[in-house]
Legacy VTK file of the C-alpha trace (Angstrom):
# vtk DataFile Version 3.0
C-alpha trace
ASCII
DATASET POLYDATA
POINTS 55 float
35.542 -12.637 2.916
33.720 -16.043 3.088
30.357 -15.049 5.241
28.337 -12.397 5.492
28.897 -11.971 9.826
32.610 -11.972 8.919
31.985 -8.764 6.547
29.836 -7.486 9.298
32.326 -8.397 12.176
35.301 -6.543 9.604
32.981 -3.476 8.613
33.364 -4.693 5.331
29.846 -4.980 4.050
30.484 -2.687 1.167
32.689 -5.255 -0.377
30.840 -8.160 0.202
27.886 -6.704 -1.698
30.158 -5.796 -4.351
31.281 -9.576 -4.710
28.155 -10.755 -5.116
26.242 -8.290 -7.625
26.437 -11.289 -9.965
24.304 -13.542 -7.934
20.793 -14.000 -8.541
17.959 -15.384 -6.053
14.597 -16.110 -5.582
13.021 -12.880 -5.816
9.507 -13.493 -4.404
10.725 -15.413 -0.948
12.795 -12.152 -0.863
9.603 -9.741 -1.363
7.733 -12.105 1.418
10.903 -12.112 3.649
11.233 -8.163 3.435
7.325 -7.742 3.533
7.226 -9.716 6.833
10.059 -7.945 8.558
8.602 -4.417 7.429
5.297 -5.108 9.724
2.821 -4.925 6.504
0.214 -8.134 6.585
-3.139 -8.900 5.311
-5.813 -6.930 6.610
-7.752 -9.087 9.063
-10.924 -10.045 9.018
-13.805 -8.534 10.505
-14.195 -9.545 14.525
-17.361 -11.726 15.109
-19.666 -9.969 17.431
-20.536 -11.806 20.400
-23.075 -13.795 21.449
-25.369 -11.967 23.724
-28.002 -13.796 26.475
-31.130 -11.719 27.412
-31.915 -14.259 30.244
LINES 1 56
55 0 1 2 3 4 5 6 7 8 9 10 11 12 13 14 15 16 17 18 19 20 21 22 23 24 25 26 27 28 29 30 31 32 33 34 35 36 37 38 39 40 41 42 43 44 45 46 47 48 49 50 51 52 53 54
């Protein structure tokens, strides 16, 4: 098993985690990668109120 979509496309996923438990990454581009997938985001800022015209 070379790729992770040929452990998908075999329904071997198990074992391709299992080959890899040694490998090590970047683990705050994975925290931002999982954060933005989940949905969760800044909290925005307040909206501006509009302008109003008492012509």
């Amino acid at each position: 098993m070379t790729t992770l979509r040929e452990a998908r496309e075999a329904g071997k996923l198990d074992e391709f985690a299992k080959d890899r438990e040694t490998e090590t990454g970047d683990e705050a581009a994975f925290n931002r990668t999982l954060n933005s997938m989940a949905g969760k985001s800044k909290e925005a800022p307040e909206a501006s109120k509009p302008d109003r015209c008492d012509d």
